[in-house]
N, C-alpha and C positions, 0 to 999 in steps of 0.2 A: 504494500500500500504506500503510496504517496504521499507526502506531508511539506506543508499544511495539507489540511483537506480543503477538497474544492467548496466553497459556498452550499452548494445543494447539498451534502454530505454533510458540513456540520450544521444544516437545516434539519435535517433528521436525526441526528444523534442529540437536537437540543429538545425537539420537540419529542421525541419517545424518551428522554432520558432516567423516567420513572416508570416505565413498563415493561413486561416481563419478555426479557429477552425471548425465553422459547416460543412467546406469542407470535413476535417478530420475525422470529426466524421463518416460523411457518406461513410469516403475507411475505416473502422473499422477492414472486415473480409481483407483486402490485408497484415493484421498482426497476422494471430492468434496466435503467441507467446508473442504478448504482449499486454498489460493492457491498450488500448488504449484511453477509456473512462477515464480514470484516467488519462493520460499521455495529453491529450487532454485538461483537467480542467487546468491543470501544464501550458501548455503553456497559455492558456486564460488569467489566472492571469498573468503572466509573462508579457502579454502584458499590461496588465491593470497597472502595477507596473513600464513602462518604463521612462514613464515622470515622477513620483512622485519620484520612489525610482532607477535608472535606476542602480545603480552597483551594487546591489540587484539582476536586471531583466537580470542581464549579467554574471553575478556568478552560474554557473552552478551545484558547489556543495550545492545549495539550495535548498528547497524542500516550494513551497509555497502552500497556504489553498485553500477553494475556494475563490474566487473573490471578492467576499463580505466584506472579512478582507482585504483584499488587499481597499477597495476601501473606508474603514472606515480610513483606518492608515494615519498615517502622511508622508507628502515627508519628503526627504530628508533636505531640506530649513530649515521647519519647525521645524523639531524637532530639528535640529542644532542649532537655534535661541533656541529655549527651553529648551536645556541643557545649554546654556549660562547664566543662569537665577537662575545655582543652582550652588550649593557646599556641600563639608562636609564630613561626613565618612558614612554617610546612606540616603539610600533614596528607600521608597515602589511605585513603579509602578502599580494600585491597577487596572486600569483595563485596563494590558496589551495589548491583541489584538495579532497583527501579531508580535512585539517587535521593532521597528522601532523607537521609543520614547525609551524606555528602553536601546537599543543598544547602542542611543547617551548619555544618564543621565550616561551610565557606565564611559563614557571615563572624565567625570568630577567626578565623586563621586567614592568615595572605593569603597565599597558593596550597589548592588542593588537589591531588592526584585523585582521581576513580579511575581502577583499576575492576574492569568486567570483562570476563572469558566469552562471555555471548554477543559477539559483532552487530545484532542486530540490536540483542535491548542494548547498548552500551550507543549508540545511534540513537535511538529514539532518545537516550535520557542527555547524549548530547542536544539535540534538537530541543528536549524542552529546559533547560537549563539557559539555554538562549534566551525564552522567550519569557523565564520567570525575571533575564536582567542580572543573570551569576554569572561576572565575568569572569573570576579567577579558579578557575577549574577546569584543570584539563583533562579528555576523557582519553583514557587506554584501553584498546580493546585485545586485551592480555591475559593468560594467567597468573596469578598473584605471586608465582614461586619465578616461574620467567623474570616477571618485572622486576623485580627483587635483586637478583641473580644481575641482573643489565642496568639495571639505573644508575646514573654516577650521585643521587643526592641520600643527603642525610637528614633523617628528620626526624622532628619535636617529638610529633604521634605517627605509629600506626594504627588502624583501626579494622577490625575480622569480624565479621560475622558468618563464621562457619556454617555453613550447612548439613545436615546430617547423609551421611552415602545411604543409609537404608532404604532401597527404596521401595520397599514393603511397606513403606510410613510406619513401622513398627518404632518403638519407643525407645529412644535413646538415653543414655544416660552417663556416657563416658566422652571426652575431647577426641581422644582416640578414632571413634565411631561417627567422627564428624570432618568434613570437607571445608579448607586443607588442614591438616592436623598441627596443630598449632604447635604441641607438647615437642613433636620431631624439627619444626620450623623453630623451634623456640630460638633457637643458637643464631640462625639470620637476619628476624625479626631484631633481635636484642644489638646486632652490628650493625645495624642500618636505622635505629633509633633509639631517642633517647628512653623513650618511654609509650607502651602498645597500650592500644583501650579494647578490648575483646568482651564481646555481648556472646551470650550464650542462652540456650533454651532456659526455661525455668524445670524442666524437666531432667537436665543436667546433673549430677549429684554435685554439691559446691567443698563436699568435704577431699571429693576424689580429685578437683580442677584445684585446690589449692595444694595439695601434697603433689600433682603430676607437675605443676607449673613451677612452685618453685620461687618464683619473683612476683607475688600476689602484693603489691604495699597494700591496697585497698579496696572492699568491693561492696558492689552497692546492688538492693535486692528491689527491684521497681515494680511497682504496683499501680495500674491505675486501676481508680472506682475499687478498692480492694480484689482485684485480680490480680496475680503475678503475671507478668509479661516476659520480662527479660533480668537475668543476671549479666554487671556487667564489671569485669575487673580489668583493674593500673597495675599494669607490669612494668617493672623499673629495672636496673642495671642490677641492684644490689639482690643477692635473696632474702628473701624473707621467711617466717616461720609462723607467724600468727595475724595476721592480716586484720585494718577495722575494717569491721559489715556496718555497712548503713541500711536500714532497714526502710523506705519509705513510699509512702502510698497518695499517688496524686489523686485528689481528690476533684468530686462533679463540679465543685462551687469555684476551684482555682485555689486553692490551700493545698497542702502539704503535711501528711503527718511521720515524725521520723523518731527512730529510736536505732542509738549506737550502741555497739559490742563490739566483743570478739571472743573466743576461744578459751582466753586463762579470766577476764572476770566472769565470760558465764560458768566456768568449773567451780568458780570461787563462791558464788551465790548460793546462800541456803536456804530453800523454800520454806515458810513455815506453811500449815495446813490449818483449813475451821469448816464449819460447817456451814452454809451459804449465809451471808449476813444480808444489811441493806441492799447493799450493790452489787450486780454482778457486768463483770470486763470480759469481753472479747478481744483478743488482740485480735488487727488486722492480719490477712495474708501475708506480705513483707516479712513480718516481726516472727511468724512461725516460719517461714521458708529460711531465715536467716541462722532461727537456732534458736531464737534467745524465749527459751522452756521454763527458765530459772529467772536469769536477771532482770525480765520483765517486772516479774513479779515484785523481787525486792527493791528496785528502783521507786517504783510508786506504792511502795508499805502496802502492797495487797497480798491477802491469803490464798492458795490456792485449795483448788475443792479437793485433788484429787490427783497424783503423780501423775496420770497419764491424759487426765482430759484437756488441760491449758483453759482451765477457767479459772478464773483470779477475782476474788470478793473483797469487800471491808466495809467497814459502818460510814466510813468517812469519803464522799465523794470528790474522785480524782477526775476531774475533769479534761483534763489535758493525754488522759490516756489514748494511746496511739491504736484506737482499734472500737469497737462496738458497746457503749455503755447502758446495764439495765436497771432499771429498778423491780429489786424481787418482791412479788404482792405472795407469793404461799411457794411451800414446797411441800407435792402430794406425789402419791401414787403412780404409775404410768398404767391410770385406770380411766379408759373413755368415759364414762356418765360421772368422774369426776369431775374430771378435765373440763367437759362438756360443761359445767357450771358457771367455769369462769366466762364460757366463750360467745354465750347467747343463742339466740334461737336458729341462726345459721351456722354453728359449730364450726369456724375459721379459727386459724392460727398460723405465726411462722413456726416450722418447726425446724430445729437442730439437735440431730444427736452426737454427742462426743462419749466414748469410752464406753458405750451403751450396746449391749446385744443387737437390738433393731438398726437395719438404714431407715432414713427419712419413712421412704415408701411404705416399708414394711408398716413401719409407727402409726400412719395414717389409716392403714387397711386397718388395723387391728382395733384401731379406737377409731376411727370413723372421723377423724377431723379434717377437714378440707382448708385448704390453700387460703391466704388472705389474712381480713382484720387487724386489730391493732395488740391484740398478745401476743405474745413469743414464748414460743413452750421449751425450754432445751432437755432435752433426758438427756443425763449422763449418771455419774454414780457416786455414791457419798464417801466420806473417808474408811467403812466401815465394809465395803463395794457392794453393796444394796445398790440397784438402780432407782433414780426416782428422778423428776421431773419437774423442774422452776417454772414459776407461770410468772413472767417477768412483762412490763410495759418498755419500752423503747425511752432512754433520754436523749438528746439532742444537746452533744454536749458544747463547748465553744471550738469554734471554727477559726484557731490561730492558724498562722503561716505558716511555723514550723513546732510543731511540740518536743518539748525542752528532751535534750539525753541523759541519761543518769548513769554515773558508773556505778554499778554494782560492789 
């Protein structure tokens, strides 16, 4: 396909660009002047790109891949948090992708390399890096180990976002198992700069990437809306042994909530244990993907219910907690016509279970509560490992920028 597109081409892709591609695909011949099948992929992506990268999917002089890189790349969040992270006069983007990463690293760094194995998307994201007005980035259409291997510069950052070889899409969990293998690359990466930024699946194990790597100073556990997204760590010249985790979770409203560790004060942390009091904490996702099971706790003087659930209570409301704050109204039974009491005559509730016999599903069919309203049920288990079941309201707690870190 051709680019730009012609006039009547991006007349069609602006006008259908909220309907369902396979509708389109199948009025195909009600256009035979144009490339419909192509114009069709255009929009797909487009759609697929709304929530992650949406002034992207709204920029009409773009031209995007199929779906696929679209659904590998980074949002917008993410890489803006990631280009926060760097400086300098140079920085290799070694495996570009759609440029979404790249396009942000430009607007902190001088001169950026993107480096893409695939000549066509590595074209298209030249082409649209033009048209977003990036001038200092130059695109190579190369293997990351090649360029490497041949470039005469030396630079501040490198930055990988490896991909996984499985292509079974089965579940990865090792640096090893992933495209190009950083662990083997480690010794080139480290002579050709000062210092690498490497994003990694969340599915990753981060205990196995910081013993195989070696030169971890610091890594940071990203969350948006409480989903884990991406692991991403700073690898520096020196080794290192015990790396800070930042744990944090961008939030809907433009806030940020974070909480630091590492390694020797979460060992050092000693839970104390109670029975559910006033409050009950949720940490976010970040703060559990990161590890921190213990110093959570002891940072914000809350109790935990139970070694294995990661719910943390106290009488005294901690506002500033980096994750889900309740107020507990009873602790009963995981018996539906009790439950059913609190819930009203449509029987709703959120439900969560931690360290508890039942999944969600299960919980629901056996006690008959359905989805909704404004309780929150968690079944999990008490110090004593009785299962039983907090009937908690939701608080809404203050929405600072960054929620303060405490060392344990």
């Amino acid at each position: 396909m051709d680019y730009p597109l012609p006039e009547a081409a991006r007349r069609y892709v602006a006008a259908h660009l909220h309907d369902d591609p396979a509708h389109l695909a199948l009025q195909a011949r009600r256009h035979p002047d144009l490339p419909v099948p192509e114009l069709v992929r255009q929009i797909q992506a487009r759609q697929k790109a709304r929530a992650k990268l949406p002034a992207w999917a709204d920029n009409a002089d773009l031209i995007f891949p199929p779906a696929l890189s679209v659904e590998q790349a980074s949002s917008a969040r993410t890489a803006a948090f990631k280009a926060g992270l760097v400086e300098g006069q140079r920085l290799a983007d070694l495996t570009g992708g759609f440029g979404a990463d790249t396009a942000h690293f430009a607007a902190r760094v001088a001169q950026v390399d993107y480096v893409e194995r695939d000549p066509k998307l590595a074209q298209i994201v030249a082409y649209n890096l033009a048209q977003l007005g990036v001038a200092n980035v130059t695109v190579h259409a190369a293997d990351a180990v090649a360029f490497l291997k041949n470039t005469p510069h030396h630079y501040d950052w490198l930055y990988l976002d490896p991909a996984r070889r499985d292509t079974a899409a089965r579940k990865i969990f090792l640096l090893r198992d992933c495209e190009p293998d950083v662990v083997k690359l480690l010794p080139l990466l480290l002579h050709k700069a000062d210092k690498i930024l490497l994003k990694t699946s969340p599915m990753l194990d981060i205990e196995h990437a910081v013993l195989g790597l070696g030169h971890v100073r610091r890594l940071w556990v990203l969350a948006v809306d409480n989903e884990v997204k991406e692991v991403l760590y700073e690898l520096g010249q020196e080794p290192a042994i015990d790396p800070e985790r930042y744990a944090l979770n961008l939030r809907r409203d433009g806030t940020q909530q974070e909480f630091r560790l590492n390694r020797a004060r979460e060992a050092r942390a000693t839970p104390r244990y109670a029975e559910a009091q006033q409050f009950l904490y949720e940490p976010n996702a970040a703060v559990l993907k990161a590890g921190a099971f213990r110093s959570i706790g002891t940072a914000f003087e809350l109790l935990k219910l139970h070694q294995h659930s990661h719910l943390y209570t106290s009488d005294v409301l901690r506002a500033d907690f980096p994750g889900r704050i309740f107020r507990v109204l009873a602790t009963e039974k995981a018996d539906g016509p009790t439950l059913k009491a609190y819930l009203g005559p449509e029987a709703r509730a959120h439900v969560t279970t931690r360290n508890f016999p039942d999944s969600v599903a299960d919980f629901r069919r056996r006690t008959g509560i359905r989805e909704g309203g404004d309780i929150y049920l968690f079944a999990t288990t008490d110090l004593r490992g009785r299962p039983m079941v907090l009937v908690c309201e939701k608080i809404v707690a203050n929405a600072s920028t960054v929620e303060p870190s405490t060392d344990a």
